[in-house]
N, CA, C and O atoms as a GROMACS GRO file, in nm:
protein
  572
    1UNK      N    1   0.083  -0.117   0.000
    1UNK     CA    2   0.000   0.000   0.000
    1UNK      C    3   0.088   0.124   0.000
    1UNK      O    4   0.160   0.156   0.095
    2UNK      N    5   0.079   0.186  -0.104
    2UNK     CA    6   0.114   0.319  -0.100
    2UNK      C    7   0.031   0.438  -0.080
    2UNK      O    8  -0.083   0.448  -0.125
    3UNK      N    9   0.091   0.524  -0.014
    3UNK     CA   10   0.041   0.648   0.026
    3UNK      C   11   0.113   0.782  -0.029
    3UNK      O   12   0.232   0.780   0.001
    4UNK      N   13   0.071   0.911  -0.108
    4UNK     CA   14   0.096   1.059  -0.066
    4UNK      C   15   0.081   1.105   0.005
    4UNK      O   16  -0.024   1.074   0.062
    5UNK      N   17   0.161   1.214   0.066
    5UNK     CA   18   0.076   1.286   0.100
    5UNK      C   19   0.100   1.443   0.102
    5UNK      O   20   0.214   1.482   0.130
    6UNK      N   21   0.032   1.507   0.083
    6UNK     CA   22   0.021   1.666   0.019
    6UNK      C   23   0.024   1.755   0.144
    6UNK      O   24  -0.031   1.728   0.252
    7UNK      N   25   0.082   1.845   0.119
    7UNK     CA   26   0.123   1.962   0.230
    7UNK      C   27   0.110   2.079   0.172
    7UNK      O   28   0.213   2.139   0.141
    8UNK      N   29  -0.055   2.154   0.135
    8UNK     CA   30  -0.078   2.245  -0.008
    8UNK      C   31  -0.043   2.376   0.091
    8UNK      O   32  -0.132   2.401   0.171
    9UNK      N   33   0.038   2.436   0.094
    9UNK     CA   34   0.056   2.577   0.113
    9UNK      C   35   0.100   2.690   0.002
    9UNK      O   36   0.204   2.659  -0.056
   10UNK      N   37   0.046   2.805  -0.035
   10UNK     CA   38   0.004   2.875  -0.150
   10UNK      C   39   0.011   2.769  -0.251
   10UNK      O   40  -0.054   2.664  -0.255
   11UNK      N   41   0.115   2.820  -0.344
   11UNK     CA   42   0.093   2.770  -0.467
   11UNK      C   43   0.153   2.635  -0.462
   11UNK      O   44   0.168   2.560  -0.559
   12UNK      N   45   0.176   2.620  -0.377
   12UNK     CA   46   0.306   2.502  -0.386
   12UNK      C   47   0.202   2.367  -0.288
   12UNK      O   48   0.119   2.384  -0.198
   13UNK      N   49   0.253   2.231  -0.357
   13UNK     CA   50   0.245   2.125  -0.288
   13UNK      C   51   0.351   2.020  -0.271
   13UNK      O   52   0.424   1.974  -0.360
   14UNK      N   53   0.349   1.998  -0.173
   14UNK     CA   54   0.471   1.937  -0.053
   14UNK      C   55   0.460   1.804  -0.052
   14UNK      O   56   0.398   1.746   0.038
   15UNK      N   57   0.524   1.735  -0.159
   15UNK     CA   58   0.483   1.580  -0.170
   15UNK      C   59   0.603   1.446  -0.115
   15UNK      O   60   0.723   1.433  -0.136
   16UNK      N   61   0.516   1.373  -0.049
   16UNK     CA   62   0.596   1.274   0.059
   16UNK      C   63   0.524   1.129   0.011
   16UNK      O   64   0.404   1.126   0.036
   17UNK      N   65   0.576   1.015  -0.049
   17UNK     CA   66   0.526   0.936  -0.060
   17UNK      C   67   0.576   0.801   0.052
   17UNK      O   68   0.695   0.782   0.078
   18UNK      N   69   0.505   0.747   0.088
   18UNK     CA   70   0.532   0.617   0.196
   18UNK      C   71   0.458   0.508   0.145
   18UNK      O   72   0.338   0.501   0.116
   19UNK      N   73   0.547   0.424   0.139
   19UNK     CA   74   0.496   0.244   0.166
   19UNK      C   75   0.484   0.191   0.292
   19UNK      O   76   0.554   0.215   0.390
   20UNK      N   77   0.382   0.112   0.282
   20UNK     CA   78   0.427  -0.004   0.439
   20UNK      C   79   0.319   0.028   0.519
   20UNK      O   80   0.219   0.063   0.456
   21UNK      N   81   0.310   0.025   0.658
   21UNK     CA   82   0.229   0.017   0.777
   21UNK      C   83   0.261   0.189   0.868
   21UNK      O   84   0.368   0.246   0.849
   22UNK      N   85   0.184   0.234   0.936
   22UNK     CA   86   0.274   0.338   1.032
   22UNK      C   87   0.364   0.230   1.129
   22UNK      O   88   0.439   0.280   1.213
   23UNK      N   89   0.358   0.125   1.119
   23UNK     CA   90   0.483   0.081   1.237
   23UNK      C   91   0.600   0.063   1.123
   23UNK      O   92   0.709   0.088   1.175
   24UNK      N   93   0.610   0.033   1.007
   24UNK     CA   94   0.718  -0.024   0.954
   24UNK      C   95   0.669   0.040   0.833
   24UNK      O   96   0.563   0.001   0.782
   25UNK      N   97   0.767   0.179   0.758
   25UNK     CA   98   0.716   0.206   0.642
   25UNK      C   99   0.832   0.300   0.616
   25UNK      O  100   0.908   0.353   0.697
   26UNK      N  101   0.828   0.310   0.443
   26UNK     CA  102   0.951   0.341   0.350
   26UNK      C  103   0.938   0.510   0.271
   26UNK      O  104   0.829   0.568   0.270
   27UNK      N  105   1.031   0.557   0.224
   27UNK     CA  106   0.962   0.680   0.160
   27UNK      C  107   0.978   0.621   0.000
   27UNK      O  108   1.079   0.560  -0.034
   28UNK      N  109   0.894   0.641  -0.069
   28UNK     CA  110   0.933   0.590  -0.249
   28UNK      C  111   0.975   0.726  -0.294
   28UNK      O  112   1.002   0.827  -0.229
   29UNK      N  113   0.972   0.703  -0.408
   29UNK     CA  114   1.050   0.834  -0.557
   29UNK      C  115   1.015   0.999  -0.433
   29UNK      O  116   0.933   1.089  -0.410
   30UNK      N  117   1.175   0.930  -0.384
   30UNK     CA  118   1.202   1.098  -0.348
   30UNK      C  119   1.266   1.247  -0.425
   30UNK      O  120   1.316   1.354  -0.387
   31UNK      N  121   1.230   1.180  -0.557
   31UNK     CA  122   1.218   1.337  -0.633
   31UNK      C  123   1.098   1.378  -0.687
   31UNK      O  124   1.075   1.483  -0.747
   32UNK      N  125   1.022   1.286  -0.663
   32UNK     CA  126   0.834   1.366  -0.688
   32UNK      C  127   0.799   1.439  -0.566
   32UNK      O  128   0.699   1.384  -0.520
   33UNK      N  129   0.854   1.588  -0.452
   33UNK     CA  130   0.839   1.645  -0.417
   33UNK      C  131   0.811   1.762  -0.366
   33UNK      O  132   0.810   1.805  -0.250
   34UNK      N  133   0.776   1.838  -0.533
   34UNK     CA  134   0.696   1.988  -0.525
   34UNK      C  135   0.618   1.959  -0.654
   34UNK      O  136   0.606   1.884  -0.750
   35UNK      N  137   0.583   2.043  -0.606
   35UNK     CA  138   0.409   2.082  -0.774
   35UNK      C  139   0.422   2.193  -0.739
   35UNK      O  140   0.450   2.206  -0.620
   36UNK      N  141   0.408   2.327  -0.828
   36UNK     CA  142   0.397   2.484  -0.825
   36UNK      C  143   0.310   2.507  -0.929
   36UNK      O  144   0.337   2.477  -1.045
   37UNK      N  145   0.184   2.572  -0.887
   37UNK     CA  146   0.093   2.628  -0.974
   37UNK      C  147   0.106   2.760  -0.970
   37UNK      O  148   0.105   2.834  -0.872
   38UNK      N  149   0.119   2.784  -1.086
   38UNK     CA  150   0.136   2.964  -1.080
   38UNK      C  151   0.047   3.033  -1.062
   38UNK      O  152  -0.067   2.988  -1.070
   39UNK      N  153   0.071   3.162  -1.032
   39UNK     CA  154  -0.008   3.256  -0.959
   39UNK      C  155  -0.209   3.233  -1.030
   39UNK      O  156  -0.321   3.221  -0.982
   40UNK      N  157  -0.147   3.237  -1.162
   40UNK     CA  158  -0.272   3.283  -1.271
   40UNK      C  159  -0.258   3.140  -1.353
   40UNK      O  160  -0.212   3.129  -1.467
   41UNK      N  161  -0.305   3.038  -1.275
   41UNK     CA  162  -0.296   2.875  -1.370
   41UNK      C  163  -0.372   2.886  -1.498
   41UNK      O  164  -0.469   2.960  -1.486
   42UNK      N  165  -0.356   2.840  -1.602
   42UNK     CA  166  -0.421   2.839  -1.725
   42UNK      C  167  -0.488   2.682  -1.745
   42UNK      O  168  -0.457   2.595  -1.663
   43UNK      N  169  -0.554   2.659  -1.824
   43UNK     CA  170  -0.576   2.502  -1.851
   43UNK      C  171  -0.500   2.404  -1.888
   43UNK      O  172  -0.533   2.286  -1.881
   44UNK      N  173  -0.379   2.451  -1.936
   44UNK     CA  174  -0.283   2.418  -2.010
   44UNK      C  175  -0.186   2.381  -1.853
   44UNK      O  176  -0.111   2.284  -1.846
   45UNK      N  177  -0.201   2.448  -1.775
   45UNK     CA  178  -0.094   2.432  -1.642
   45UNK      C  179  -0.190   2.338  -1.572
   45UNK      O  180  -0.128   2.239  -1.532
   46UNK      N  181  -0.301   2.334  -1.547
   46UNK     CA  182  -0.392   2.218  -1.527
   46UNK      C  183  -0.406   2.088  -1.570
   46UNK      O  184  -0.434   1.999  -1.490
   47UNK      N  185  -0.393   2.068  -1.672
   47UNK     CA  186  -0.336   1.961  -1.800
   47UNK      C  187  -0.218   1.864  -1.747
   47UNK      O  188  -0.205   1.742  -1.742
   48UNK      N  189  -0.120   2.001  -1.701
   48UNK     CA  190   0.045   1.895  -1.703
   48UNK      C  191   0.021   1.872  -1.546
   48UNK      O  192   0.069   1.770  -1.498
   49UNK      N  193  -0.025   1.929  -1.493
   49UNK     CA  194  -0.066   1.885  -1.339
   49UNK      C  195  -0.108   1.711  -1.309
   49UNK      O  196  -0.052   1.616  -1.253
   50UNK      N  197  -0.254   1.736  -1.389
   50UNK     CA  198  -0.308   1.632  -1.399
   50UNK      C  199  -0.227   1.511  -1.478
   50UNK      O  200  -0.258   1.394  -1.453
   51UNK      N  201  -0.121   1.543  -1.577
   51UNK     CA  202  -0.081   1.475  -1.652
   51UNK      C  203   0.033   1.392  -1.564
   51UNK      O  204   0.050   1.271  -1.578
   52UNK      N  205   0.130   1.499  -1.443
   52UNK     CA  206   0.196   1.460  -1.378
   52UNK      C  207   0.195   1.357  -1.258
   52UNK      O  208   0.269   1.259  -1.249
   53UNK      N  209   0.111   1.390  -1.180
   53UNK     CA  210   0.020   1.340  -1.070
   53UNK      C  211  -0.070   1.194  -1.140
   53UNK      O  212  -0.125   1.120  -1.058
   54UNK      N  213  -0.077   1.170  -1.253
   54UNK     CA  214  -0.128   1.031  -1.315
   54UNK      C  215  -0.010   0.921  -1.310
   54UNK      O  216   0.015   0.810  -1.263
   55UNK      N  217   0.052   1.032  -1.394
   55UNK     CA  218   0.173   0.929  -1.395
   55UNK      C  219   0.240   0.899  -1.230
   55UNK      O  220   0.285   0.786  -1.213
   56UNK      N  221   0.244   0.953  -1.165
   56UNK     CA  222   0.358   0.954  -1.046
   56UNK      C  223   0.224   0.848  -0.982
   56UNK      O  224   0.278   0.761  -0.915
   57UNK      N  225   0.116   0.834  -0.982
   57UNK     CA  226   0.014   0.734  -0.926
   57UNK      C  227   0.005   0.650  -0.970
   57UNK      O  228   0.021   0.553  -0.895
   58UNK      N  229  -0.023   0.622  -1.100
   58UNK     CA  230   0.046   0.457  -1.168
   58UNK      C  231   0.167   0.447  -1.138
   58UNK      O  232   0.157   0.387  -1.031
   59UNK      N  233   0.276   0.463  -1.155
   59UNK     CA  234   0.426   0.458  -1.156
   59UNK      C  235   0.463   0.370  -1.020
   59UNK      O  236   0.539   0.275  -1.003
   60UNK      N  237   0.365   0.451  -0.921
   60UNK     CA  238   0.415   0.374  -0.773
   60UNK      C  239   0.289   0.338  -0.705
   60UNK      O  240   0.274   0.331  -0.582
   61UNK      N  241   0.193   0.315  -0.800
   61UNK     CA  242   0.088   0.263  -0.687
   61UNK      C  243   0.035   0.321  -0.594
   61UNK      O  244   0.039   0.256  -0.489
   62UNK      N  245  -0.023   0.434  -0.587
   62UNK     CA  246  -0.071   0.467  -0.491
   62UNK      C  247  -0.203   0.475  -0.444
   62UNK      O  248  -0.279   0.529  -0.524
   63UNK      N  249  -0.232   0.454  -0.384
   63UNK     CA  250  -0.378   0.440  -0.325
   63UNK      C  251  -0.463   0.535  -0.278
   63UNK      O  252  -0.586   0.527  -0.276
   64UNK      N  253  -0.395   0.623  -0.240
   64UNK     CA  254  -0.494   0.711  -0.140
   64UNK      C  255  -0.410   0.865  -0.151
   64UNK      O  256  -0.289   0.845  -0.151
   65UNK      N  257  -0.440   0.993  -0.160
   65UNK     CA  258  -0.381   1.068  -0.147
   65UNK      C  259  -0.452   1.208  -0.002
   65UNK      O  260  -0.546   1.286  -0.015
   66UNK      N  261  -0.370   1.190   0.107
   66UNK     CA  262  -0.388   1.235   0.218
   66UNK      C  263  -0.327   1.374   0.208
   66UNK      O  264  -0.208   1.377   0.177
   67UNK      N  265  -0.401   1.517   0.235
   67UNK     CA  266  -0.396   1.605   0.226
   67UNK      C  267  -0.426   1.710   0.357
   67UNK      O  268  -0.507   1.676   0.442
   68UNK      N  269  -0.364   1.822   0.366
   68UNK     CA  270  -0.438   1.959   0.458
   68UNK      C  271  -0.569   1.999   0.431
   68UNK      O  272  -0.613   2.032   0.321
   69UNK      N  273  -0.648   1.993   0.571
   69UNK     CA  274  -0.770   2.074   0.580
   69UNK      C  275  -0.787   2.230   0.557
   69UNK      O  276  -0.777   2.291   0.663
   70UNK      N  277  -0.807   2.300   0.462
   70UNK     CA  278  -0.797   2.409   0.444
   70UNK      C  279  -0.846   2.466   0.547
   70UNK      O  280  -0.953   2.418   0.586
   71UNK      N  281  -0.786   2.586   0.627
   71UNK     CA  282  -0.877   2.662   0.729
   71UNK      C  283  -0.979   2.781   0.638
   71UNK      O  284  -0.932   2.876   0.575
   72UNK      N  285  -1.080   2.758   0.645
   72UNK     CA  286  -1.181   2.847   0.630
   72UNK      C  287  -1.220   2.960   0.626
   72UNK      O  288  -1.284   3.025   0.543
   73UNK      N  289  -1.158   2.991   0.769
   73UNK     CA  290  -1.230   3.119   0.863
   73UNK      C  291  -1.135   3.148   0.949
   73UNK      O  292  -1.072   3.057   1.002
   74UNK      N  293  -1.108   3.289   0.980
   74UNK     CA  294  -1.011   3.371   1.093
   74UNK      C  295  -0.910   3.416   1.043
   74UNK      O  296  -0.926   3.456   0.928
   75UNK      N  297  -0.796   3.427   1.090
   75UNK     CA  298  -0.661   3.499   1.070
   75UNK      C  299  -0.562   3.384   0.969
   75UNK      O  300  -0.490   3.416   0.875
   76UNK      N  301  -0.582   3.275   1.011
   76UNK     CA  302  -0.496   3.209   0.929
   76UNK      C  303  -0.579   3.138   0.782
   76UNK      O  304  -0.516   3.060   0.710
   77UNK      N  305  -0.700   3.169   0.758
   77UNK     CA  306  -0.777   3.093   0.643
   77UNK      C  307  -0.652   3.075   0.515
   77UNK      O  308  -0.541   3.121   0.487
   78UNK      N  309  -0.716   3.011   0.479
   78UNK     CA  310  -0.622   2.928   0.325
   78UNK      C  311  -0.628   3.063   0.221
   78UNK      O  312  -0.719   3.143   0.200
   79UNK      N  313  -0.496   3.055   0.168
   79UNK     CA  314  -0.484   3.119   0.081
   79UNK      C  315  -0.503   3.109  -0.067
   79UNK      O  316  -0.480   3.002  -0.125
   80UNK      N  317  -0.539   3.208  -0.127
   80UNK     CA  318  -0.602   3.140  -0.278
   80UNK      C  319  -0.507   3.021  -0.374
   80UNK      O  320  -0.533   2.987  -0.490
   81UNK      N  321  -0.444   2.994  -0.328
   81UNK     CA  322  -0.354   2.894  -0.416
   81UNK      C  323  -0.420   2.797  -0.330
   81UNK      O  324  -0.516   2.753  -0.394
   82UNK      N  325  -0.414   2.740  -0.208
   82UNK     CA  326  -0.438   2.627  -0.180
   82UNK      C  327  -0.591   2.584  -0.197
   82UNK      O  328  -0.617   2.464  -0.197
   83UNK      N  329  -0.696   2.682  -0.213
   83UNK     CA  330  -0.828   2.692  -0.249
   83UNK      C  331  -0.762   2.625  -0.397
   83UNK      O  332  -0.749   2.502  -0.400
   84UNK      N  333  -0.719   2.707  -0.521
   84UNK     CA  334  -0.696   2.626  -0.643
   84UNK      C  335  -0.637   2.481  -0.622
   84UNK      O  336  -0.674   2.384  -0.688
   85UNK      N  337  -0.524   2.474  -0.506
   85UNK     CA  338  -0.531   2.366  -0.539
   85UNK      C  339  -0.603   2.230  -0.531
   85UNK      O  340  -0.580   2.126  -0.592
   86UNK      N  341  -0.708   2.264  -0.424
   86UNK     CA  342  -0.794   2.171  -0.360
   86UNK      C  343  -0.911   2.139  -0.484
   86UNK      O  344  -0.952   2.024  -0.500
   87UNK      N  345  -0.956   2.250  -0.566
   87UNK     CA  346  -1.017   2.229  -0.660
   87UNK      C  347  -0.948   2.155  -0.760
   87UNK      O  348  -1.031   2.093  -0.828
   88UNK      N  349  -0.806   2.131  -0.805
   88UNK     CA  350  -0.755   2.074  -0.928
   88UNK      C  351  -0.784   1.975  -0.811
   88UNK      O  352  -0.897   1.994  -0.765
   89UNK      N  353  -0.728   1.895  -0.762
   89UNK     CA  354  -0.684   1.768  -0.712
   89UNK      C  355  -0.826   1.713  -0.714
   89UNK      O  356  -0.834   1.606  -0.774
   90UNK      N  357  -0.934   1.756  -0.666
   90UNK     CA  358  -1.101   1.729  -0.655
   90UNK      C  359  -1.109   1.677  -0.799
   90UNK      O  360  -1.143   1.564  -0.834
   91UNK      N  361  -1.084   1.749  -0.852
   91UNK     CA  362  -1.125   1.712  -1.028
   91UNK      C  363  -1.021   1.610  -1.099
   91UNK      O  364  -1.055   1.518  -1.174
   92UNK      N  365  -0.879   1.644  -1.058
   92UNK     CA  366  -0.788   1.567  -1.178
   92UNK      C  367  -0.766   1.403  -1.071
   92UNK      O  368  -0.737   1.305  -1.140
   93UNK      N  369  -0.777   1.380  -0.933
   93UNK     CA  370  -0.730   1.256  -0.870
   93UNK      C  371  -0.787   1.124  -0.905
   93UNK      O  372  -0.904   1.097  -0.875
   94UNK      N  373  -0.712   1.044  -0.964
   94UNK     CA  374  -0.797   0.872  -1.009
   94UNK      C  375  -0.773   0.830  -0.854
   94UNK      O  376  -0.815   0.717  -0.831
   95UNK      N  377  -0.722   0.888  -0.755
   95UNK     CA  378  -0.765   0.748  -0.661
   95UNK      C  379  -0.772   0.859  -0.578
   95UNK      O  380  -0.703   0.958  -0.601
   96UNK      N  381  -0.903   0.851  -0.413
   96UNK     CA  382  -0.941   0.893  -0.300
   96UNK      C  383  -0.869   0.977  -0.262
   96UNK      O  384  -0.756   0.935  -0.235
   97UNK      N  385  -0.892   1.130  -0.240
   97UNK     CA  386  -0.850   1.211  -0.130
   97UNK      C  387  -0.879   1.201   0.027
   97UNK      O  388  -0.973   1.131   0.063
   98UNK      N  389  -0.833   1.241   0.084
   98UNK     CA  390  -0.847   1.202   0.246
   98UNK      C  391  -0.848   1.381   0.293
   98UNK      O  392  -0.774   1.442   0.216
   99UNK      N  393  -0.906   1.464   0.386
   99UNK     CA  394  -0.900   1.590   0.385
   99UNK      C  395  -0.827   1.546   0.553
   99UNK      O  396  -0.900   1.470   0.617
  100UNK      N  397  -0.731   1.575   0.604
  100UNK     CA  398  -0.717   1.593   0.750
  100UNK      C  399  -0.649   1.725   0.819
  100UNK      O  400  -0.563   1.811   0.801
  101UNK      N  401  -0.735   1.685   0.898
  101UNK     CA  402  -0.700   1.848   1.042
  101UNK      C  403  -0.622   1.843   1.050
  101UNK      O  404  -0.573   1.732   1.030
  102UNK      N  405  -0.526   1.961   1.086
  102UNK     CA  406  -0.400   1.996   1.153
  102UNK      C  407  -0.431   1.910   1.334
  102UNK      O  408  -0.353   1.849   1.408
  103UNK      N  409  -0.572   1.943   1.346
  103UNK     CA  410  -0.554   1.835   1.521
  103UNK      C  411  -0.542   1.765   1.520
  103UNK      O  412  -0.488   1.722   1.622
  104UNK      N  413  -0.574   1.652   1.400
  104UNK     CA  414  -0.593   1.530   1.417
  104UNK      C  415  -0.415   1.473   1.369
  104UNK      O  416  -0.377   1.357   1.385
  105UNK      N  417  -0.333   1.578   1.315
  105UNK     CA  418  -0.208   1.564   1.346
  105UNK      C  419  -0.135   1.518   1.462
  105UNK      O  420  -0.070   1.420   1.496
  106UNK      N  421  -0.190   1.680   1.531
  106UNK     CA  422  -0.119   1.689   1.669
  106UNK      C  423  -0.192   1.526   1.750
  106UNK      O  424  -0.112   1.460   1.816
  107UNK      N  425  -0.258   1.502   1.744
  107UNK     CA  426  -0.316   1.395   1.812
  107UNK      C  427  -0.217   1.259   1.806
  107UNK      O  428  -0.170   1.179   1.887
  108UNK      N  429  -0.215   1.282   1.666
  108UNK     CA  430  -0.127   1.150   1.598
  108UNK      C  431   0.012   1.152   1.649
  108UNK      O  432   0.072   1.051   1.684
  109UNK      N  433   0.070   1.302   1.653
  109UNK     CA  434   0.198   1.286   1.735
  109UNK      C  435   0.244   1.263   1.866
  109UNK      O  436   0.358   1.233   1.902
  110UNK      N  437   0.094   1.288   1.963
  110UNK     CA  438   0.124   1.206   2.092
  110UNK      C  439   0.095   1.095   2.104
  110UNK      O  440   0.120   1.040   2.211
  111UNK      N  441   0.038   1.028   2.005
  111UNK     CA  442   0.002   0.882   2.050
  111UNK      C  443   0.075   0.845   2.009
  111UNK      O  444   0.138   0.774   2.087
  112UNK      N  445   0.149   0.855   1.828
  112UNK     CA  446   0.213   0.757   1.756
  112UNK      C  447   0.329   0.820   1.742
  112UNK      O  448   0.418   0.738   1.719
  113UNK      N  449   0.382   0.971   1.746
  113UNK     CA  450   0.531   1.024   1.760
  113UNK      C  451   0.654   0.910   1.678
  113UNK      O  452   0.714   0.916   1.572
  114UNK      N  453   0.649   0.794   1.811
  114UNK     CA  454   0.786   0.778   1.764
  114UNK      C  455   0.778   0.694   1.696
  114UNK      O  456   0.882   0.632   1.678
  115UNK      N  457   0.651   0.645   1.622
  115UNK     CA  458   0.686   0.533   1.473
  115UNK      C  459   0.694   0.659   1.341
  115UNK      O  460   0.684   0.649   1.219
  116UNK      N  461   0.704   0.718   1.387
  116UNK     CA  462   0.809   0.856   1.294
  116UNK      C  463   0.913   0.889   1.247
  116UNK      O  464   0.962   1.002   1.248
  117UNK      N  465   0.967   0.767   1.191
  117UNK     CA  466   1.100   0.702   1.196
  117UNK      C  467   1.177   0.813   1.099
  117UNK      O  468   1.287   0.844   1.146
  118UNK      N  469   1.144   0.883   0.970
  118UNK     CA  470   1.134   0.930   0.876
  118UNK      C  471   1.211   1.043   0.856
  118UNK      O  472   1.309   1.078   0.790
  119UNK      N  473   1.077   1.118   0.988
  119UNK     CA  474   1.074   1.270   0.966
  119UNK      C  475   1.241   1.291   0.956
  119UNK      O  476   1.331   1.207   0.951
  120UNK      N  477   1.246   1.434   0.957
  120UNK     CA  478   1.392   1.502   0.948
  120UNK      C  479   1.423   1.511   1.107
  120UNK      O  480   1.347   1.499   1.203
  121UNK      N  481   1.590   1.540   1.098
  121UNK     CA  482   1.634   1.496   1.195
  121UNK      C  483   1.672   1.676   1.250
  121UNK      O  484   1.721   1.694   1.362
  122UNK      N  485   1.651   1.764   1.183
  122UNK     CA  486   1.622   1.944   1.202
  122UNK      C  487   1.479   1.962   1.129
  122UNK      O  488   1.471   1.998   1.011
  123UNK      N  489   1.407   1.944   1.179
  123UNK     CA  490   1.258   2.010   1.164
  123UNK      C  491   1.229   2.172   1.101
  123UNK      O  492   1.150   2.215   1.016
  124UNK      N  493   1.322   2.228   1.176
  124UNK     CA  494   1.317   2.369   1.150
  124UNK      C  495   1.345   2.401   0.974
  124UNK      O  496   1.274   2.480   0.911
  125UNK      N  497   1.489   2.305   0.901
  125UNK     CA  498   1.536   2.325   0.824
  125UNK      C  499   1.426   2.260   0.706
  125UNK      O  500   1.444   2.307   0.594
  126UNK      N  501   1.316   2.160   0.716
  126UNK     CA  502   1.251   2.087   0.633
  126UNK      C  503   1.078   2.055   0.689
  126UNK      O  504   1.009   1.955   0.710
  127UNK      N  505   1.057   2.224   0.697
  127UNK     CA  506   0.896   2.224   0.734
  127UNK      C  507   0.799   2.126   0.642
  127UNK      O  508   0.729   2.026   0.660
  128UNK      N  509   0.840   2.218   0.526
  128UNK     CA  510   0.724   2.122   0.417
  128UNK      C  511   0.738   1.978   0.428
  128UNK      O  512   0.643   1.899   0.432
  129UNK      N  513   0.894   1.940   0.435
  129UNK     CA  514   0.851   1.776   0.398
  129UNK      C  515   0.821   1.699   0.538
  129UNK      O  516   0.830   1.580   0.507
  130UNK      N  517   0.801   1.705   0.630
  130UNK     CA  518   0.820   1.682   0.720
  130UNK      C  519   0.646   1.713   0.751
  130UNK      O  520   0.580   1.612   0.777
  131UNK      N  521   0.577   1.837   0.750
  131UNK     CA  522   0.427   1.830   0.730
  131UNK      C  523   0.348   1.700   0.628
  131UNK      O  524   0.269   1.609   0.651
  132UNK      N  525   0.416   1.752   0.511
  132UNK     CA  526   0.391   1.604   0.383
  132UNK      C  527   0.360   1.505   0.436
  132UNK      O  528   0.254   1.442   0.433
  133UNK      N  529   0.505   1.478   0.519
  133UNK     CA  530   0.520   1.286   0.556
  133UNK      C  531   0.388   1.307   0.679
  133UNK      O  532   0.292   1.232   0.656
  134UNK      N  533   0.377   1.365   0.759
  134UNK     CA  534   0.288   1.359   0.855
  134UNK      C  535   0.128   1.283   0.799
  134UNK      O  536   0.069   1.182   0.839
  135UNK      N  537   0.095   1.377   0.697
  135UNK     CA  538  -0.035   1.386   0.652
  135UNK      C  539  -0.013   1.232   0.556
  135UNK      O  540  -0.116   1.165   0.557
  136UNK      N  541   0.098   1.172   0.479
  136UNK     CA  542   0.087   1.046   0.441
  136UNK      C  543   0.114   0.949   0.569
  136UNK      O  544   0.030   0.861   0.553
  137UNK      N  545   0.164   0.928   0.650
  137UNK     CA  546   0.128   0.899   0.772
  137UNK      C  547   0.028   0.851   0.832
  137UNK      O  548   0.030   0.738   0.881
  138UNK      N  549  -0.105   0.952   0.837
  138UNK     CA  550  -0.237   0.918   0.851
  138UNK      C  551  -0.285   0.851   0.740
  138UNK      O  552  -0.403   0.824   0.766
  139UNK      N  553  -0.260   0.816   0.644
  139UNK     CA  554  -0.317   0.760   0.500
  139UNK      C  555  -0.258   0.606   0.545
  139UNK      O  556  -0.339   0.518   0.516
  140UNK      N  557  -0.128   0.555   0.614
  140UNK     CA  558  -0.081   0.427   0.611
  140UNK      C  559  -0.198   0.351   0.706
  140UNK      O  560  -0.285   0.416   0.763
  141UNK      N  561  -0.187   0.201   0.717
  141UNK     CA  562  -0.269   0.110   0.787
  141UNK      C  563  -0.184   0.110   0.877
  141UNK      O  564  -0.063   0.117   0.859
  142UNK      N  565  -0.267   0.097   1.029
  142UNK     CA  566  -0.209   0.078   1.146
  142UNK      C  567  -0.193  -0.113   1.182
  142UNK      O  568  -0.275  -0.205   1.173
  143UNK      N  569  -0.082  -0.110   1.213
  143UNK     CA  570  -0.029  -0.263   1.196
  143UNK      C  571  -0.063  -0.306   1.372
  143UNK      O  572  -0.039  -0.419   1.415
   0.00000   0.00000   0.00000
């Protein structure tokens, strides 16, 4: 079972792929790790999106693609890129999106933390991928 998982902040998505179980699991093709939609996407930038994200899902099997809950409402709401991107992925994904909370993160890191074998070993230096792997994380089967 393979898993993505997406870390959409503005234009950019933060991609972490994992095999395996959350107790015992691998990272695959660690150079499928950004997507950048430009400011003003055209159909044509929609196209190679979709065209990219097909291939990188056949290629390695993936099953499920686990993503950020856009915030909505208040001071930190989602910014218009991650609104676009939630709409391409809705439309262009052949296999299941998963939407998860930032709590249901934090949750995951006190219970399950240290089968986190993965993450980076400076956090500070590798926000995005390190959010990514989190959110494919919740996408693996608990063994």
């Amino acid at each position: 079972m393979a898993v993505t998982g997406m870390f959409l902040k503005g234009n950019f998505a933060h991609v972490v792929t994992l095999t395996g179980t959350q107790t015992k699991h691998d990272l695959i093709d660690r150079d499928f790790k950004n997507l950048e939609l430009g400011k003003n996407p055209t159909q044509e930038d929609v196209a190679a999106i979709r065209e990219n994200i097909t291939k990188f899902i056949e290629k390695n099997g993936i099953t499920q693609i686990v993503l950020n809950r856009r915030v909505t409402a208040g001071q930190m709401a989602g910014a218009a890129g991650t609104f676009l991107w939630e709409g391409i992925l809705l439309v262009v994904s052949p296999v299941p999106l998963k939407f998860v909370h930032a709590a249901t993160i934090r949750a995951t890191n006190k219970k399950k933390g240290g089968l986190k074998t993965l993450k980076s070993k400076n956090p500070e230096e590798n926000v995005p991928f390190d959010k990514a792997y989190d959110f494919a994380f919740e996408g693996l089967e608990e063994s």
